[in-house]
C-alpha angles and dihedrals in degrees: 000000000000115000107251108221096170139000133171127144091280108042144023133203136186138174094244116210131249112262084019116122131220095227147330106316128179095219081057116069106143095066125101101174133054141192095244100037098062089037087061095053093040104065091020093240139109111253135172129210103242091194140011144259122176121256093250095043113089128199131070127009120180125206129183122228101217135013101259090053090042098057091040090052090045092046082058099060094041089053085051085239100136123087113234133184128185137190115212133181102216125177115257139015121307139213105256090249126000142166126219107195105188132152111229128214118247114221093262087047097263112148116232121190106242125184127188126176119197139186127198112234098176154002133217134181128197132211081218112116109226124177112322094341126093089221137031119234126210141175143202109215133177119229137219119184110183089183131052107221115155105271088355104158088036088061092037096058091035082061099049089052087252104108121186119258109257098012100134093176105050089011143100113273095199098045085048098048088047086052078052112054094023094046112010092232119136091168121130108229114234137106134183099218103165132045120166115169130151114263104251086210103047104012083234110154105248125208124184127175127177129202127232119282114239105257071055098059098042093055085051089059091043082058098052086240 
């Protein structure tokens, strides 16, 4: 059963596990559940995803209730109107706040701008030798895209050398086999934790947080956080 954040007559939202995919996809195959799927059965009413998470990001995931509220909710995100905040485990030790300003490639080549603010929550360092080093450092940041290009904080933090933990697209392959076979955790870390929008129905100001996922959280206490 799906976490339920928010519901009202208009709009849905869950904490979506992580592994866990929005809907049927081609490129997909191996999967047998999805996100709205169960969600429909649920709450034994039709609902469609008004925006997208990867299948390996946890956190919020918003669906609308009927057609005129999910193309107004949609039109929201494309219009970068929606306020979204991430959590994300990334190898090293980061700056305390940071920018990364970085245009990203569409699939037909087309360069899109892309910005993306952090800020370092916390640091952690291992008495686990990695590469060249005698520890292993790690941090917890906080993101902030204020735009919504595809995988955009996986390539961003790829980008600034701080990939995030379990990305085995943009990540790091050797920090993510040693989370493997050290930890037995295959889980990408990242988590959408905070969603605020403006009802398109009543104007009412929404908030939404979610809390960590349990692979999440176990990684959190690994850390000493």
């Amino acid at each position: 059963m799906l976490e339920i954040l928010y519901r009202d007559e208009h709009l849905i939202a869950i904490n979506k596990p992580h592994g866990l995919l929005v809907h049927r996809s081609p490129i997909a195959a191996d999967a047998s559940e999805f996100a709205l799927q169960i969600l429909r059965d649920q709450i034994g009413q039709k609902v469609n995803p008004v925006h997208r998470i990867d299948r390996k990001t946890g956190g919020i995931l918003l669906f609308g209730l009927n057609k005129p509220v999910e193309i107004a909710m949609q039109q929201q995100f494309m219009e970068n109107q929606v306020h979204k905040k991430y959590l994300a485990i990334v190898r090293g030790h980061t700056p305390d706040s940071a920018d990364i300003d970085y245009p990203l490639r569409k699939e037909n080549g087309t360069l899109q701008d892309a910005f993306t603010s952090y800020t370092t929550l916390k640091r952690a360092e291992l008495d686990v030798p990695f590469g060249g080093h005698s520890t292993s450092r790690y941090s917890l940041v906080e993101a902030v895209p204020t735009t919504g290009r595809m995988h955009q904080l996986r390539k961003h933090f790829a980008h600034v050398f701080h990939p995030i933990i379990g990305d085995r697209t943009h990540g790091c392959n050797k920090q993510n086999k040693l989370f493997t076979e050290k930890w037995e955790m295959n889980t990408m870390l990242l988590h959408a934790s905070h969603l605020s929008f403006t009802h398109p129905v009543t104007g009412e100001a929404i908030t939404i947080n979610a809390t960590l996922q349990p692979e999440f959280n176990r990684v959190m206490q690994l850390m000493g956080w």
